[in-house]
SEFI-512969 format. One record per atom (N, C-alpha, C, O): residue in one letter; x, y, z. Coordinates in steps of 0.02 Angstrom, whole numbers, plus 50000, padded with zeros to 5 digits. Layout:
<nodes>
AXYZ;...
</nodes>
This chain:
<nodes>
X524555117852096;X524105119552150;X524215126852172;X524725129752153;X523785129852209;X523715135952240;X524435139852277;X524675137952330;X524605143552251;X525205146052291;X524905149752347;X524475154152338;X525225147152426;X524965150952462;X525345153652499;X525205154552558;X526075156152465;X526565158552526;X526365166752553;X526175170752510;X526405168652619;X526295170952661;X525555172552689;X525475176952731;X524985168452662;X524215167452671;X524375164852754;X524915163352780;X523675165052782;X523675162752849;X523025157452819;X522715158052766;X522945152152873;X522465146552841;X522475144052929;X522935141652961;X521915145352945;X521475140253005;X521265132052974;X520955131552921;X521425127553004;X521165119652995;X520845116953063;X521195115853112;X520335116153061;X520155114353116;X520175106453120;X520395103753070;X519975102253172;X520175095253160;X520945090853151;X521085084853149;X521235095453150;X521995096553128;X522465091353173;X523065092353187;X522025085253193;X522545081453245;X522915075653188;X523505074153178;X522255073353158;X522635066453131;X521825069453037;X521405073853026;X522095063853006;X521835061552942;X521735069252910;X522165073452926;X521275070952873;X520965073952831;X521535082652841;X521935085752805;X521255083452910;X521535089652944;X522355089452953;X522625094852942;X522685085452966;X523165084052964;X523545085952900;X523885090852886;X523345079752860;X523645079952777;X523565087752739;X523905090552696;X522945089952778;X522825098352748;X523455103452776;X523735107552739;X523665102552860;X524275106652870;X524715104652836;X525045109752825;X524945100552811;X525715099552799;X525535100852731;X525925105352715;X525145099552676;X524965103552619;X525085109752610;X525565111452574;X524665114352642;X524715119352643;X525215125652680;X525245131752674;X525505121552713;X526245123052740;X526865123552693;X527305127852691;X526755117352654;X527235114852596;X526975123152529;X527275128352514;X526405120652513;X526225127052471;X526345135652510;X525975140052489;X526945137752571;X527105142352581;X526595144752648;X526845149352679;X526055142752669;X525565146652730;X525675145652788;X525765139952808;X525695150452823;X525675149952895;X524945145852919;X524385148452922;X525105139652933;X524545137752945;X524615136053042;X525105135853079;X523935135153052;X523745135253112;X523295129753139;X522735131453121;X523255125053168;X523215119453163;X522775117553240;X523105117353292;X522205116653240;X521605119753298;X521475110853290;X521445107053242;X521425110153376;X520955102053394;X521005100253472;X521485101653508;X520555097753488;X520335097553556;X520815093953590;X520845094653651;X521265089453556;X521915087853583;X522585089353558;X522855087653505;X522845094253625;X523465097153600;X524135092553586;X524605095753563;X524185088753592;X524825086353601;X525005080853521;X525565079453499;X524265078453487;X524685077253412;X524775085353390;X525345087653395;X524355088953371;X524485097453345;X524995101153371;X525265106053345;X525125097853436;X525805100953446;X526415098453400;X526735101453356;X526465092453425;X526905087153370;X527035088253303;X527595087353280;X526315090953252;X526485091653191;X526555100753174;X526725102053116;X526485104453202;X526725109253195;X527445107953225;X527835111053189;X527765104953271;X528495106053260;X528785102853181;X529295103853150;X528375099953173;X528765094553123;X528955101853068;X529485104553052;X528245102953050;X528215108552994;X528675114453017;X529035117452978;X528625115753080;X529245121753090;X529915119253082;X530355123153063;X530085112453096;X530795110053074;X530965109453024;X531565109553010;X530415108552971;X530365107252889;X530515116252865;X530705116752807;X530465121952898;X530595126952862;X529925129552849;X529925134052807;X529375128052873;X528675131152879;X528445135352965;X528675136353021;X527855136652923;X527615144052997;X527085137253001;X526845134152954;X527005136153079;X526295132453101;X526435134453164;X526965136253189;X525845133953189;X525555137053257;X524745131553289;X524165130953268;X525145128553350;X524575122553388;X523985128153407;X524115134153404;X523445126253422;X523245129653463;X522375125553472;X521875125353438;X522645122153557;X521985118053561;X521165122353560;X520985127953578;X520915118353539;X520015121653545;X519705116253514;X519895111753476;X518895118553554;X518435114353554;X518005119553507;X517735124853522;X518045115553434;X517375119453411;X516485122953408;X516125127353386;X516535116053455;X515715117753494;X515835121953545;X515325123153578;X516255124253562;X516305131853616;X516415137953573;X516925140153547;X515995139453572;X515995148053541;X516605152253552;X517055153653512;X516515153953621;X517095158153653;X517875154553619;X518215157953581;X518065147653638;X518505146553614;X518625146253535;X519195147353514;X518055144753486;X518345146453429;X518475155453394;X518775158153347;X518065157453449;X518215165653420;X519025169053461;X519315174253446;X519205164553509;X519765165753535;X520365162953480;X520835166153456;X520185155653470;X520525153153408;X520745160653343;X521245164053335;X520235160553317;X520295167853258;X520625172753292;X521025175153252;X520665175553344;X520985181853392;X521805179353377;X522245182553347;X521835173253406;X522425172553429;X522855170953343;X523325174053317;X522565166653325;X522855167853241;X523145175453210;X523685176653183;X522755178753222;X522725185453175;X523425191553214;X523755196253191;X523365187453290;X523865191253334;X524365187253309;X524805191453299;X524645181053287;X525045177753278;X525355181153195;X525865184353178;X524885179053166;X525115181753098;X524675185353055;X524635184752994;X524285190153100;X523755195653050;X523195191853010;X523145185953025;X522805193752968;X522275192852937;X522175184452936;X522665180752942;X521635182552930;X521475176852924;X521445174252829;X520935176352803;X521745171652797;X521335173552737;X521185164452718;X521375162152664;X520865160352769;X520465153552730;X520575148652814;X520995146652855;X519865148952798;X519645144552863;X519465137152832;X519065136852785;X519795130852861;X519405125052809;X518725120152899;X518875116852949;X518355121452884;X518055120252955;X517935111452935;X517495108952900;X518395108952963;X518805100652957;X518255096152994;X517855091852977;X518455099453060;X518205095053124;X517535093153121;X517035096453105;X517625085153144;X516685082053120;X516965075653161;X517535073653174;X516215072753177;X516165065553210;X515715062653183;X515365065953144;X515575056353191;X515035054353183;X514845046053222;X514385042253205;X515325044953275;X515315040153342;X514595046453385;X514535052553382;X514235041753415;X513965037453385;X513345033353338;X512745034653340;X513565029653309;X513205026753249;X512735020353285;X512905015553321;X512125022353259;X511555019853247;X510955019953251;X510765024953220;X510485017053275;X509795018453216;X509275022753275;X509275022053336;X508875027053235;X508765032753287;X508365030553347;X508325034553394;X508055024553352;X507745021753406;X508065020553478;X507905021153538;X508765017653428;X509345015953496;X509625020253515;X509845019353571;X509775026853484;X510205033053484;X510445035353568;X510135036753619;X511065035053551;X511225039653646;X511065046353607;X511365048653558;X510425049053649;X510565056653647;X511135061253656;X511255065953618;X511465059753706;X511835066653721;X512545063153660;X512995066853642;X512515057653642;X512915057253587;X512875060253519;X513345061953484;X512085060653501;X511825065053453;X511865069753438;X511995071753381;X511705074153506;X511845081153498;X512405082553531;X512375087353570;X513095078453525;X513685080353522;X513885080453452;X514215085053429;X513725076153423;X513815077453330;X513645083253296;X514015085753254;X513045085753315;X512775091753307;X513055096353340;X513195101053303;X513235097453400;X513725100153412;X514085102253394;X514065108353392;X514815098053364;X515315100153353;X515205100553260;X515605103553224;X514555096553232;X514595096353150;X514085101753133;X514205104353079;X513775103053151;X513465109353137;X513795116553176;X514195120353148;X513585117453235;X513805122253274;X514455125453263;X514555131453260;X515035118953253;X515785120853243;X515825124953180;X516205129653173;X515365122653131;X515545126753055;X515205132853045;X515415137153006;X514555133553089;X514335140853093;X515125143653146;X515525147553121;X515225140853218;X515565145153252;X516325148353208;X516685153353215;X516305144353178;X516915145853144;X516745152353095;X517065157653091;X516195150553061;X515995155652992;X515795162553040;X515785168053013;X515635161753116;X515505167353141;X516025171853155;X515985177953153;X516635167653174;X517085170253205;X517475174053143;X517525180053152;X517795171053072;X518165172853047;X517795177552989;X518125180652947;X517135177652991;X516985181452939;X516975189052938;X516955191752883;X516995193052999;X516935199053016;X517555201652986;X517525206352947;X518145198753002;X518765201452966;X518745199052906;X519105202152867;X518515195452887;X518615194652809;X518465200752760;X518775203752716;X517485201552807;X517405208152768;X517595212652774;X517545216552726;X517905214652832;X518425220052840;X518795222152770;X518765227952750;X519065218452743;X519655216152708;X519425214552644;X519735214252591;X518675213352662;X518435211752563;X518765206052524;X518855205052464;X518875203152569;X519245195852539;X519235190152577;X519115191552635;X519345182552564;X519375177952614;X519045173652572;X518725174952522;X519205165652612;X519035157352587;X518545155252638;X518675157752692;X518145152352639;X518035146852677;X517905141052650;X517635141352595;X518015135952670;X517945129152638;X517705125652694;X518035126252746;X517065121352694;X516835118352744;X516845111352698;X516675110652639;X517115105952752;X516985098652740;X516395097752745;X516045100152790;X516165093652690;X515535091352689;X515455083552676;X515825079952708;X515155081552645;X515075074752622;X514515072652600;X513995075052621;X514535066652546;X513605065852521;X513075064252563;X512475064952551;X513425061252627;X512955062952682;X512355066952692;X511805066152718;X512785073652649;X512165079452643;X511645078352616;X511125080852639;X511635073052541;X511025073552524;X510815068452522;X510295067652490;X511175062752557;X510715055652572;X510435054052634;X510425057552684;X510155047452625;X509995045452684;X510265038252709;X510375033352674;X510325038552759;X510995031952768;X511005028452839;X511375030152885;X510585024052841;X510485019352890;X510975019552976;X511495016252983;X510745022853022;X511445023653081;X511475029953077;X511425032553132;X511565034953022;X511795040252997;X511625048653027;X511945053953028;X510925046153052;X510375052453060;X510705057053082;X510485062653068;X511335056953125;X511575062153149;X511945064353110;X511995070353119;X512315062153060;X512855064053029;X512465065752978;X512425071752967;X512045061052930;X511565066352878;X511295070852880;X511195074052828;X510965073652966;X510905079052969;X511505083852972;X511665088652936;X511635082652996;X512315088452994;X512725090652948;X512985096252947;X512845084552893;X513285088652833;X512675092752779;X512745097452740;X512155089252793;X511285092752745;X511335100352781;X511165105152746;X511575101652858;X511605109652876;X512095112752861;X511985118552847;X512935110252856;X513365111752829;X513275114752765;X513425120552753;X512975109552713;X512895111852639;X512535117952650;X512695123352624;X512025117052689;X511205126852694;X512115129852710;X512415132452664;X512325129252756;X512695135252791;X513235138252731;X513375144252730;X513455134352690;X513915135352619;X513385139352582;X513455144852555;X513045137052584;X512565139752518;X512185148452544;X512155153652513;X511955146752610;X511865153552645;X512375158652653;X512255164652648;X512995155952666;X513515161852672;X513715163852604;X514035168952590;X513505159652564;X513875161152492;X513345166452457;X513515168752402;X512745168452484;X512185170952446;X512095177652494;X511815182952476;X512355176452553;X512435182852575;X513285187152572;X513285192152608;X513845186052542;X514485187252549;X514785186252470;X515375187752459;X514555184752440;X514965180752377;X515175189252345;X515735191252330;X514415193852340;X514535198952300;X514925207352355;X514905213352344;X515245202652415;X515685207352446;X516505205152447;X516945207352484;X516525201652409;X517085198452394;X517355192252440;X517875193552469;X517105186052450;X517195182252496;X517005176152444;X516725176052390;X517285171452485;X517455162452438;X517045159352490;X517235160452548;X516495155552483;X516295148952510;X516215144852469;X516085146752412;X516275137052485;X516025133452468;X516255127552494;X516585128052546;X516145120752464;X516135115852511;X516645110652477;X516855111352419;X516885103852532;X517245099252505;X516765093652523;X516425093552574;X516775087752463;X516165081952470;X516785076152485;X516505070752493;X517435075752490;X517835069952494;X517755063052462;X518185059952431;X516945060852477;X517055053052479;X517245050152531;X517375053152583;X517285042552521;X517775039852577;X518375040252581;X518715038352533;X518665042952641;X519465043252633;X519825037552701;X519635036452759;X520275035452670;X520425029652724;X520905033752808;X521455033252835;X520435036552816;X520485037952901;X520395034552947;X520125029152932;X520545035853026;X519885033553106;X519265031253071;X519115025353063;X518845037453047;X518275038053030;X517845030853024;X517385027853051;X518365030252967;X518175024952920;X518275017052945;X517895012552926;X518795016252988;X518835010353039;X518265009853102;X518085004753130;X518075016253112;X517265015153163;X516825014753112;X516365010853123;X516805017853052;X516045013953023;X516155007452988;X515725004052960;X516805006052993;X516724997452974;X516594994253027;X516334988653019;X516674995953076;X516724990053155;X515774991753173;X515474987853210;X515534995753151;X514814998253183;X514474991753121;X513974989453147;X514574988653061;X514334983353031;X513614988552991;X513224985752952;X513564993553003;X512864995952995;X512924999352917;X513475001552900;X512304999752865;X512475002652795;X512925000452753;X513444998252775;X512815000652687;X513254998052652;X513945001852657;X514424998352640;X514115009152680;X514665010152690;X515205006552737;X515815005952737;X514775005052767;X515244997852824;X515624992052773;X516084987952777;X515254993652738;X515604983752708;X515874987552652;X515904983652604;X516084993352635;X516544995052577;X517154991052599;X517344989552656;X517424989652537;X518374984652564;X518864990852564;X518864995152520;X519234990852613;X519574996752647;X520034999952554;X520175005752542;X520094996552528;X520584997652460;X520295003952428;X520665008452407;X519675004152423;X519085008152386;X519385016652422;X519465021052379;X519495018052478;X519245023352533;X520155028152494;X520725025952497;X519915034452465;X520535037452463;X521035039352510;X520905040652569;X521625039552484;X522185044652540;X522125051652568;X522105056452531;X522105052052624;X521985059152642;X522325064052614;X522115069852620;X522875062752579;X523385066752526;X522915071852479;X522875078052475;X522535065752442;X522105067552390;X521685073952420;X521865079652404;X521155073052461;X520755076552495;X521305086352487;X521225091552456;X521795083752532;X522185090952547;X522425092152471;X522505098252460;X522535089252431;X522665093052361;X522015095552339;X522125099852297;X521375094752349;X520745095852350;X520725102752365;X520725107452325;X520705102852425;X520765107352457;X521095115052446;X520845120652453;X521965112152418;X522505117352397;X522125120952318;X522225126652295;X521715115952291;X521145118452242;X520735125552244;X520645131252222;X520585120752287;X519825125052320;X520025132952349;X519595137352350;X520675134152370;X520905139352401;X520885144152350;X520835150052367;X520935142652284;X521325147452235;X520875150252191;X520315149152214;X520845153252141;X520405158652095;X519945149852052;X519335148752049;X520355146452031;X520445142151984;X519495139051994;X519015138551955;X519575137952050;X518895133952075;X518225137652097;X517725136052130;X518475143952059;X517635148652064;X516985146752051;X516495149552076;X516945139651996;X516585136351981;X516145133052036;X515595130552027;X516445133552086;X516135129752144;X515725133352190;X515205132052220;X516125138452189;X515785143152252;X514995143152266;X514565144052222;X514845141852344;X514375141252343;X513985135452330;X513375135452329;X514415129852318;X514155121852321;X514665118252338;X515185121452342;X514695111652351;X515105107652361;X515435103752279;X515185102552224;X515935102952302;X516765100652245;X516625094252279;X516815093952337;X516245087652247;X516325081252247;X516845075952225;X516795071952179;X517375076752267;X518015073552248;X517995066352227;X518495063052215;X517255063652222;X517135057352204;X516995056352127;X516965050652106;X516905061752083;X516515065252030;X517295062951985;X517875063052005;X517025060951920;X517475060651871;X517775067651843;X518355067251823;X517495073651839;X517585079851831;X517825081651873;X518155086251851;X517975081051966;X518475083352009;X519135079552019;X519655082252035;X519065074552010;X519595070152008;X520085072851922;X520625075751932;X519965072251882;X520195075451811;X520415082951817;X520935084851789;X520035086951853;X520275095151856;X520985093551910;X521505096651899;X520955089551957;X521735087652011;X522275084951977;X522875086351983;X521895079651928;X522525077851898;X522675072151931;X523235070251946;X522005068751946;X521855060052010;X521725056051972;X521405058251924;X521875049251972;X521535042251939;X520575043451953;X520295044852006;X520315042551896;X519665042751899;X519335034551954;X519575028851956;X518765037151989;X518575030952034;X518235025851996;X517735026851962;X518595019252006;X518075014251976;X517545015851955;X517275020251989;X517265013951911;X516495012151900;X516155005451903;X515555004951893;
</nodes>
């Protein structure tokens, strides 16, 4: 995997599952990582862990649907340990689930909120220094969400379908100034997540049997991928970790058929 000793790496989402398994990854692979989520006190917790382990991590709460605070986020990183060089924009919801008739609004456009809004605020905040610098990652979580349609879902299919435009837009305006986008598709990974869309009963993703849903491990070796020269192939689309060809380039058990 990607050597990333003395890189700086923003994770947003960074309390528990996906975001989580990504700090201590990429901590382990040498980065000062920095570990961003609207509740401080697990991110506090696992950055000590990683600073007791002999790694650089740094808590630092924020709400991605606040502008101001995620461009304070990037400030305070760069004062901590200089340049930014790979933002993975983690943080996503998708409570709550169901069908657009019944929909709580202001639940809706809290999804949108923090699943759209958070991955532009983020791409707004850290991209100015990137180009500074003529270099830099971004990796935005995505999921096939993006290009299906999925019963309960409307909020969340919209939002990873703007995620993917926003990968694909930053990558068509930045790629030929020296800058990395592109996206992560996961699959199911056995998180939270995945225990509220089994309890919501709604779509066939509800009734997957929990055995099926990968380790968040996997995902962050994904990820430690995606950081490096190796996965140029991608740039500018999403890396479907569900795909017999991404699973084989990691070096993962291929998924049932």
């Amino acid at each position: 995997m990607t050597d990333m000793t003395g890189k700086t790496v923003i994770i947003t989402g960074a309390s528990r599952g996906i975001g989580a398994a990504a700090a201590k990854a990429f901590a382990l692979a040498g980065a000062n990582v920095v570990l961003a989520a609207r509740s401080s006190a697990p991110i506090e917790v696992l950055a000590a862990e990683i600073r007791a382990a002999g790694g650089q991590a740094l808590a630092l709460p924020c709400d991605v649907a606040d502008w101001v605070q995620v461009a304070d986020l990037v400030a305070q990183t760069e004062e901590a340990f200089g340049a930014v060089d790979l933002l993975i924009n983690n943080a996503g919801l998708i409570d709550p689930i169901a069908h657009l008739a019944d929909s709580d609004v202001a639940g809706w456009n809290a999804v949108i909120d923090v699943n759209v809004k958070g991955v532009y605020h983020g791409l707004r905040a850290a991209l100015p220094g990137m180009l500074a610098r003529g270099t830099g990652t971004v990796i935005n979580i995505s999921s096939g969400a993006a290009t299906s349609a999925l019963e309960g879902w409307s909020h969340y299919c919209a939002s990873k379908a703007a995620v993917l435009s926003l990968t694909r837009c930053a990558h068509v305006e930045y790629a030929d100034r020296g800058l990395r986008i592109l996206g992560l598709s996961p699959g199911t990974v056995a998180t939270d997540m995945q225990v509220r869309i089994r309890r919501s009963g709604i779509n066939p993703v509800s009734q997957l049997d929990p055995s099926v849903h990968i380790p968040a491990e996997w995902v962050a070796r994904a990820l430690l991928f995606l950081a490096g020269p190796e996965a140029d192939a991608w740039l500018g689309q999403d890396f479907a970790l569900r795909t017999d060809e991404a699973r084989q380039v990691l070096g993962l058990p291929l998924a049932p058929h």
